[in-house]
FIZA-408649 format. One record per atom (N, C-alpha, C, O, CB): y, x, z. Coordinates in pm, whole numbers, padded with zeros to 5 digits, always signed. Last residue first. Glycine has a CB too. Layout:
<nodes>
YXZ;...
</nodes>
This chain:
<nodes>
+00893+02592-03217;+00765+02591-03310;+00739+02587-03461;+00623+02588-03504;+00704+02495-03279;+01045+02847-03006;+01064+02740-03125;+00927+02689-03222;+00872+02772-03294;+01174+02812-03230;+00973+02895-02677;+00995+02947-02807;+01004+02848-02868;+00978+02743-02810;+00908+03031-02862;+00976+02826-02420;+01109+02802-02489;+01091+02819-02642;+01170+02772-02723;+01224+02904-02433;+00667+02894-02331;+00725+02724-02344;+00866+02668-02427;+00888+02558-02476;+00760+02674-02184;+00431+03123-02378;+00565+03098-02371;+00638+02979-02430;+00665+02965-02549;+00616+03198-02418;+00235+03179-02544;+00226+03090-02426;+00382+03046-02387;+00422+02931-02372;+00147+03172-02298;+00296+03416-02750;+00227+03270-02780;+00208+03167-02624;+00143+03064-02644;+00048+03310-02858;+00628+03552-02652;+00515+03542-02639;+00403+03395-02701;+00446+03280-02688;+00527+03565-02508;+00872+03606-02820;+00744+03578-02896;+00641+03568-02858;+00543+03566-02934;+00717+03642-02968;+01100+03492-02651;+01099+03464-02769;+00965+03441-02859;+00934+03345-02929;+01168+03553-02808;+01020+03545-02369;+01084+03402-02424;+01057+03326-02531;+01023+03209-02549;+01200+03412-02450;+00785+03734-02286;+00866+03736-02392;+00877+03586-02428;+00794+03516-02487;+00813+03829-02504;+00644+03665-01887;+00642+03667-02097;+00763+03699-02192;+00866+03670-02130;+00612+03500-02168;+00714+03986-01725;+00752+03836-01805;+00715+03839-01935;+00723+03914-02032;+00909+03795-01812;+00662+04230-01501;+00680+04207-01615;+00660+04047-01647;+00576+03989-01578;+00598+04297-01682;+00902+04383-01259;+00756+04372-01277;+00769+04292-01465;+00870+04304-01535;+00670+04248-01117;+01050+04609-01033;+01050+04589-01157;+00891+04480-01201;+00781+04521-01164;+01064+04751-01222;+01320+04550-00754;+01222+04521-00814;+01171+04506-00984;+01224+04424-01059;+01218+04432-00755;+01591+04566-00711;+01553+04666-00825;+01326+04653-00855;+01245+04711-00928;+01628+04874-00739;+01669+04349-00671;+01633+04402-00528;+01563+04563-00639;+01484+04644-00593;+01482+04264-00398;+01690+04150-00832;+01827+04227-00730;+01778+04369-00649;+01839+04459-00591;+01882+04101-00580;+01461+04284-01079;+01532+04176-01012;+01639+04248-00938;+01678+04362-00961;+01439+04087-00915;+01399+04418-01425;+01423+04418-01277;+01534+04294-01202;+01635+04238-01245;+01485+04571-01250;+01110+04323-01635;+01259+04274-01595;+01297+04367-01418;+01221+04367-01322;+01251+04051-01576;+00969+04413-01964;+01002+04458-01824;+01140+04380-01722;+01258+04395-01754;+01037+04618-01851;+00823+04166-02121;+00874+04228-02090;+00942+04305-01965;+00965+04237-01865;+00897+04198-02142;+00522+04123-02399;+00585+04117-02244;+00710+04179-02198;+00712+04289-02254;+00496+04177-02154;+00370+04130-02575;+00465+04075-02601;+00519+04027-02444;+00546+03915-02401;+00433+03975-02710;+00188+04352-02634;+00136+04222-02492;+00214+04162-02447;+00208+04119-02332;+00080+04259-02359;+00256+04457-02855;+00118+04445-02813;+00096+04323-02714;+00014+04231-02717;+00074+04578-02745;+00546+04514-02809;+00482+04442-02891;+00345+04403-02906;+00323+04306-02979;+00507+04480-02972;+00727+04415-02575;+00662+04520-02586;+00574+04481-02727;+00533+04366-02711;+00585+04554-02447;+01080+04446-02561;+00951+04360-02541;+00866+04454-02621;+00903+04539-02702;+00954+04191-02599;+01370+04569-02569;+01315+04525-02410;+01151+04488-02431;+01083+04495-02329;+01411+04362-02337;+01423+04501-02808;+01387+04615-02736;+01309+04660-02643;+01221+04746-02632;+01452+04642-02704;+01295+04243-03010;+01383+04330-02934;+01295+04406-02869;+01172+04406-02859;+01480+04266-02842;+01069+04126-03171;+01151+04276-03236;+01279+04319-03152;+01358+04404-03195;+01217+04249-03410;+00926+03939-03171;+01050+03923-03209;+01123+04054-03259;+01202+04075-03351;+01115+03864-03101;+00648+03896-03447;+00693+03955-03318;+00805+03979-03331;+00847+04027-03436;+00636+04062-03269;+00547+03515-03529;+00554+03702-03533;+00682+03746-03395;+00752+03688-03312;+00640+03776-03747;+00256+03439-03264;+00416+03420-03356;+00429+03571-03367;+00389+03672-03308;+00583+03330-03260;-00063+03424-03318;+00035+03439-03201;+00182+03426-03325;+00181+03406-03447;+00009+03625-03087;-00299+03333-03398;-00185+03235-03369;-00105+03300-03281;-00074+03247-03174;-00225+03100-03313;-00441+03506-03560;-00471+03542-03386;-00380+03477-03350;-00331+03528-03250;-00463+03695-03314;-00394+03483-03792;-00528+03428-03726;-00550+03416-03596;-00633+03352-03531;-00630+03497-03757;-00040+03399-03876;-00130+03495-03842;-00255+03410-03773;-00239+03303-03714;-00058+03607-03745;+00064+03093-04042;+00081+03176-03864;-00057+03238-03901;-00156+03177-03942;+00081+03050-03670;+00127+03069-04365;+00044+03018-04256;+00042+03139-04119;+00017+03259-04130;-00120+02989-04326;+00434+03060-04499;+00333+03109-04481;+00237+03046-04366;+00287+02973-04281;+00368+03228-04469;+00573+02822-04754;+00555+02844-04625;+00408+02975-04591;+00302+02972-04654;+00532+02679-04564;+00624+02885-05075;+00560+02847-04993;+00531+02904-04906;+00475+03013-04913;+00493+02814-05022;+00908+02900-05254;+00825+02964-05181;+00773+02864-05102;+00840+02770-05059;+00879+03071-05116;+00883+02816-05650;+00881+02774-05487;+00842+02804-05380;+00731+02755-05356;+00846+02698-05461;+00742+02919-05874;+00831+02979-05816;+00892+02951-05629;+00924+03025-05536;+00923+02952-05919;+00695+02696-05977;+00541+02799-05932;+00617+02908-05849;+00558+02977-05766;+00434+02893-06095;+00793+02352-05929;+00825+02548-05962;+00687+02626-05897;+00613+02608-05800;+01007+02632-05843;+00571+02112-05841;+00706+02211-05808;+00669+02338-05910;+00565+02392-05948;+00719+02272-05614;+00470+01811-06009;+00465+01937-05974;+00585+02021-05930;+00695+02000-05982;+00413+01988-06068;+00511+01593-06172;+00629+01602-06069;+00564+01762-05972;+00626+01805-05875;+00640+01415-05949;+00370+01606-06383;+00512+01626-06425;+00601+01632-06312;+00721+01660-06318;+00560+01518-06516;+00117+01547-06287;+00134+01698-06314;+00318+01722-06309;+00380+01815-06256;+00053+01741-06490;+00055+01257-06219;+00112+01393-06133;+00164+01509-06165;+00244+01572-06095;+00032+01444-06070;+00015+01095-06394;-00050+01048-06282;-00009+01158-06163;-00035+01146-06044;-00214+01033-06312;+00031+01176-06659;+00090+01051-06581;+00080+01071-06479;+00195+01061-06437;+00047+00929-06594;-00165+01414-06683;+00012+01430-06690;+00050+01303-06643;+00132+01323-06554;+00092+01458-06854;-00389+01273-06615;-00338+01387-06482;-00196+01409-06526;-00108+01423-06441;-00431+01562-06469;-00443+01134-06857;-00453+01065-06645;-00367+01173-06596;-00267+01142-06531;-00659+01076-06524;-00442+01332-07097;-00298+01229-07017;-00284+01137-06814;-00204+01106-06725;-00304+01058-07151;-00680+01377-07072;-00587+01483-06965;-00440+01407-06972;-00350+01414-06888;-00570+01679-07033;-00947+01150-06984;-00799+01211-07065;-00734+01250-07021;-00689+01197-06919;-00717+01155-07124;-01146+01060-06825;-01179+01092-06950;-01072+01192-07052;-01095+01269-07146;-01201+00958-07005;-01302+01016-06489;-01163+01120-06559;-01163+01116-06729;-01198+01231-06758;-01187+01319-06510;-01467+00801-06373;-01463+00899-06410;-01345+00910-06518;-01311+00829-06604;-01584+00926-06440;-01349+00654-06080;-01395+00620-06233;-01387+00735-06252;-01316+00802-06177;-01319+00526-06339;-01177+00680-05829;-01323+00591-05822;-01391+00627-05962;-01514+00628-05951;-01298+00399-05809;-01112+01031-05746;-01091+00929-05846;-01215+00850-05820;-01326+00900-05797;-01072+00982-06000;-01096+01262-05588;-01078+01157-05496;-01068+01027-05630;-01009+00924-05595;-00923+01189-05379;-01132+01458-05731;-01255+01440-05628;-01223+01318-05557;-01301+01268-05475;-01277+01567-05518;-00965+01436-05955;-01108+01427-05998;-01197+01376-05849;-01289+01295-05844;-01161+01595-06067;-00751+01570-05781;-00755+01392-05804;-00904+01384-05849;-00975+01319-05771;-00631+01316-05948;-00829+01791-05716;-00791+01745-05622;-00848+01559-05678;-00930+01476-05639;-00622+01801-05594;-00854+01962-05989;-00962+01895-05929;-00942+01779-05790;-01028+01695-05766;-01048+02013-05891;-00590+01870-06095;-00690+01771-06176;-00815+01820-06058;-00885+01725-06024;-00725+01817-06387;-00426+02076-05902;-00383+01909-05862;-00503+01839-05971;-00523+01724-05931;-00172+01852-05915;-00556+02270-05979;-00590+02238-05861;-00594+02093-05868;-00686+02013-05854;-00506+02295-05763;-00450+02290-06271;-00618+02261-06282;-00656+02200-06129;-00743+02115-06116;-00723+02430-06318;-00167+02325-06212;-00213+02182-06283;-00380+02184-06227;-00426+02095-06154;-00195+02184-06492;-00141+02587-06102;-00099+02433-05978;-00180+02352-06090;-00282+02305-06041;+00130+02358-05939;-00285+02723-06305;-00362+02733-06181;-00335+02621-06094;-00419+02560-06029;-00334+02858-06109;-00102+02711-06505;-00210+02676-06515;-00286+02638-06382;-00340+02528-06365;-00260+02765-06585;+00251+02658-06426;+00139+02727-06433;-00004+02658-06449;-00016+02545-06402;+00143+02799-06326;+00527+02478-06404;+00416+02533-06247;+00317+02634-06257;+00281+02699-06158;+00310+02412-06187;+00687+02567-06586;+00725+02536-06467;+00636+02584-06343;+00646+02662-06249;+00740+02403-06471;+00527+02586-06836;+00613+02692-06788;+00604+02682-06658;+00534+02761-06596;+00749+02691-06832;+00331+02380-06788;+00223+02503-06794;+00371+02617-06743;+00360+02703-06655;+00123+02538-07003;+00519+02203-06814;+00468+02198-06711;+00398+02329-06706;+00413+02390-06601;+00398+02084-06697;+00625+02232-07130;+00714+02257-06994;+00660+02200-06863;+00745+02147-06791;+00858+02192-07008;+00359+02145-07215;+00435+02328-07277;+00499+02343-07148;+00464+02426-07064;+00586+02344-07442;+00323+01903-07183;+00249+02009-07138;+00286+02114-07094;+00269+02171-06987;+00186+02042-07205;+00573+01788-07317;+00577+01787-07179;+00412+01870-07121;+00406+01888-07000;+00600+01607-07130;+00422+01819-07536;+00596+01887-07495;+00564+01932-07356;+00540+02040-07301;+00757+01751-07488;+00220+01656-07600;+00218+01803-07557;+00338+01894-07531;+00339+02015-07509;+00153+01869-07649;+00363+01421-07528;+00297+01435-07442;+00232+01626-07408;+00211+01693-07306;+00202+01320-07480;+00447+01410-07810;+00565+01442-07670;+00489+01460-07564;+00547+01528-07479;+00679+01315-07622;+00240+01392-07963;+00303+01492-07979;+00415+01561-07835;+00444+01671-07788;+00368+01449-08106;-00032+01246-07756;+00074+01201-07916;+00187+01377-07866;+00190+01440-07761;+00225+00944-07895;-00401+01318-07773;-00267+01283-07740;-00131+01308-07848;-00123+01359-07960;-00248+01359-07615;-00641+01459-07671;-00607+01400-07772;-00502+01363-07732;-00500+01377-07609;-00680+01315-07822;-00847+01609-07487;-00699+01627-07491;-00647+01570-07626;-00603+01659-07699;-00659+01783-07474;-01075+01436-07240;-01033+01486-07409;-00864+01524-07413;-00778+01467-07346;-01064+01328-07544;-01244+01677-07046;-01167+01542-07040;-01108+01573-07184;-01094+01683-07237;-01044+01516-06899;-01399+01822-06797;-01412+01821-06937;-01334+01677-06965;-01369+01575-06905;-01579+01833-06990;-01380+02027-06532;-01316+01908-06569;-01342+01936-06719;-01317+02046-06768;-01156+01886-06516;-01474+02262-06426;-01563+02168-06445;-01505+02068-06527;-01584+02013-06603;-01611+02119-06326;-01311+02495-06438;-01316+02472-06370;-01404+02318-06323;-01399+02271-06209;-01215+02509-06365;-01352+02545-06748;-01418+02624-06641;-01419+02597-06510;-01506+02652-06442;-01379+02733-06639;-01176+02313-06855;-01297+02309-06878;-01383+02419-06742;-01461+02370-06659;-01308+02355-07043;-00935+02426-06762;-00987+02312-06688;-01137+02299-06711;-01216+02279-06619;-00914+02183-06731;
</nodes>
């Protein structure tokens, strides 16, 4: 925490470093120091005791283990569905009509314009 700017005293009663031990397991160093700069930047008073941040949040932290959602590719398109019929580049697909007319359609599933897909 110190490297990450936060200088705050770690004085405290014995159960309080319990409950350190089994937060540092649970979430890790890296979720605690985020969630102390997060609050540091939004605190009116300045921060003095690393008990503020075990009261105040650390203990309800998730598993470091918890998957977290991925963020949609840069080029926001959805991933690609992976049938046959669709093309994966220009997520289009070939359709013939009655008339054996052939021409091409968005992909239902993965085109990014495409209105049915799921969000």
């Amino acid at each position: 925490m110190t490297e990450a700017g936060i200088v705050v005293s770690w004085s405290m009663k014995p159960d309080d470093w319990l409950d350190i031990a089994a937060i540092v397991e649970r979430a890790g160093r890296d979720a605690m120091v985020r969630f102390a700069l997060d609050t540091k930047a939004t605190a009116r008073q300045p921060i003095r005791y690393a008990t503020f941040f075990l009261r105040g949040g650390w203990k309800g932290l998730p598993p470091a283990s918890a998957a977290v959602p991925q963020p949609r590719p840069a080029s926001g398109k959805p991933p690609y569905c992976g049938d046959p019929d669709c093309d994966e580049i220009s997520r289009t697909r070939e359709i013939e009509d009655d008339r054996g007319i052939r021409s091409l359609e968005r992909c239902p599933d993965c085109h990014p314009a495409s209105k049915g897909r799921a969000a």
